[in-house]
C-alpha positions as CSV (number, residue, x, y, z in Angstrom):
1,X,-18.2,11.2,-4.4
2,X,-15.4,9.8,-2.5
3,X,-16.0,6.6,-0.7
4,X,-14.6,6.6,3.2
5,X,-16.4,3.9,4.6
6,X,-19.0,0.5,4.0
7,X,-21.2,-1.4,5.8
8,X,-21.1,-5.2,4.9
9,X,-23.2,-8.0,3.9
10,X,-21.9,-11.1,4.6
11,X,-18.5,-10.8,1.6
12,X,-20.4,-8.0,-0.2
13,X,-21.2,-4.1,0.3
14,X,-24.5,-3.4,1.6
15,X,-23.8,0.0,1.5
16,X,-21.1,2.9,0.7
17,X,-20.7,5.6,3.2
18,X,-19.6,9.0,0.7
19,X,-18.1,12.0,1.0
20,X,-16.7,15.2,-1.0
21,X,-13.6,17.1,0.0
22,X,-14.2,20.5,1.1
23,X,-10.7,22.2,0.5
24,X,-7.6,21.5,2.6
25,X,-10.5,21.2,5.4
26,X,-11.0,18.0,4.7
27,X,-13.8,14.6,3.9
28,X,-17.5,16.3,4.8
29,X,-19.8,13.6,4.9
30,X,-22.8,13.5,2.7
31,X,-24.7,10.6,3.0
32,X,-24.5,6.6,2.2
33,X,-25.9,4.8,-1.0
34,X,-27.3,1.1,-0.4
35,X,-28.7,1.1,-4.3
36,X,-27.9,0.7,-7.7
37,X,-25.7,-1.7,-7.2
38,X,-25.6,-5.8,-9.3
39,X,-24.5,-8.4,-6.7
40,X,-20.9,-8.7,-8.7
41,X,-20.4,-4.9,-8.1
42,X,-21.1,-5.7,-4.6
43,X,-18.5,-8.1,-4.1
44,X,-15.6,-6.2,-6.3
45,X,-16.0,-3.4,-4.3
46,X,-16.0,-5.5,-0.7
47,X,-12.9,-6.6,-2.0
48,X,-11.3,-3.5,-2.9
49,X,-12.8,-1.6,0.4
50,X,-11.1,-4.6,2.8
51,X,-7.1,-3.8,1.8
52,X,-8.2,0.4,2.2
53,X,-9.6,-0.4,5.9
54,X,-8.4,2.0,8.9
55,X,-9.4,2.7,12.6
56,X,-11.2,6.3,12.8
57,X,-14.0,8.2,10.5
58,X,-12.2,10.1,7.5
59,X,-14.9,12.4,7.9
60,X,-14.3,15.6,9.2
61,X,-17.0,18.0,8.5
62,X,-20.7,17.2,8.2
63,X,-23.7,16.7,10.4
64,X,-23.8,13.7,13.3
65,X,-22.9,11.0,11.5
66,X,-25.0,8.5,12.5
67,X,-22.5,5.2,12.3
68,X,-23.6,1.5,12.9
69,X,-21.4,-0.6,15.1
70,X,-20.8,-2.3,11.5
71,X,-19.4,0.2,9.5
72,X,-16.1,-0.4,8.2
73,X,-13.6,3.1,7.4
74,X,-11.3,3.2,4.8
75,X,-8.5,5.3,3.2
76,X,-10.6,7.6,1.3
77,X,-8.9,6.0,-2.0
78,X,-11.8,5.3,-4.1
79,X,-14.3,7.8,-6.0
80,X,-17.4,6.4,-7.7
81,X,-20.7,8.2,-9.5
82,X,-23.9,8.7,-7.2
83,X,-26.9,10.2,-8.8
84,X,-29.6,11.7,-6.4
85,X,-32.6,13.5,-6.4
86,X,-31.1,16.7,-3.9
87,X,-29.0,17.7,-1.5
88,X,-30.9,18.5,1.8
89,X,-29.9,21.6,4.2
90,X,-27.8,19.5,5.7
91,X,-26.1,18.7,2.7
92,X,-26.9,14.9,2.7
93,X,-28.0,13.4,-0.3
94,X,-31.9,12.5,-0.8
95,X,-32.5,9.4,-2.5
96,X,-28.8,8.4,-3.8
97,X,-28.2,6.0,-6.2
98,X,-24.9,4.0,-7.4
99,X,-23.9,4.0,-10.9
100,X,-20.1,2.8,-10.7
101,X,-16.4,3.5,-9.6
102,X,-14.8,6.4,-11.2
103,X,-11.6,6.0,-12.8
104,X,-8.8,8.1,-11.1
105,X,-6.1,6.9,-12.5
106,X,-4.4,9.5,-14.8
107,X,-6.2,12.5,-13.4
C-alpha cells in the first residue's frame, strides 16, 4: 500500500490515507488505516510524512474520496503493510490494519 496522505493528531498520525498504483494511470485510492499502530510508530511516521507534504490529492482513480479539512497529502514516497479483512465493490478496504513501513530501498 502506498501512503499518499495522513490526518494528524497533535505531532502524531492518527491515520494513513493508502493507495495502490493502477498502471501508468496512476494512485487509486483504497481506503485509510487509523489502527495497528504503537504511539512511537505514530510519531516516526508524522515525522517522515511532514518533509513529503504537497498541495493536491495524489489520487487519481477511486471512489469520492471523502477528505477532512485535516488531511495532509504527500509525495506518494512511502509504502507500508496493511492487513484487512476484504476489499469492498468499491475497492476500499474493510477493516484495515497497520503492520509497518515497507522497505523500498533496493527494490
Amino acid at each position: 500500500m502506498i501512503i499518499g496522505g495522513w490526518i494528524p493528531a497533535g505531532r502524531s498520525v492518527k491515520a494513513l490515507l493508502l493507495g495502490v498504483r493502477e498502471g501508468r494511470s496512476g494512485l487509486r485510492y483504497v481506503g485509510k488505516v487509523g489502527t495497528g499502530f504503537t504511539e512511537a510508530q505514530r510519531k516516526h511516521l508524522a515525522s517522515l510524512l511532514v518533509p513529503l507534504g504537497k498541495d493536491g490529492s495524489p489520487f487519481s482513480i477511486g471512489p469520492t474520496l471523502p477528505f477532512a479539512q485535516d488531511v495532509r497529502f504527500v509525495r506518494p514516497d512511502l509504502a507500508g503493510e496493511v492487513d484487512y479483512l476484504e476489499a469492498i465493490t468499491s475497492g476500499v478496504l474493510r477493516h484495515p490494519v497497520w503492520r509497518g513501513l515497507r522497505d523500498t530501498h533496493g527494490d
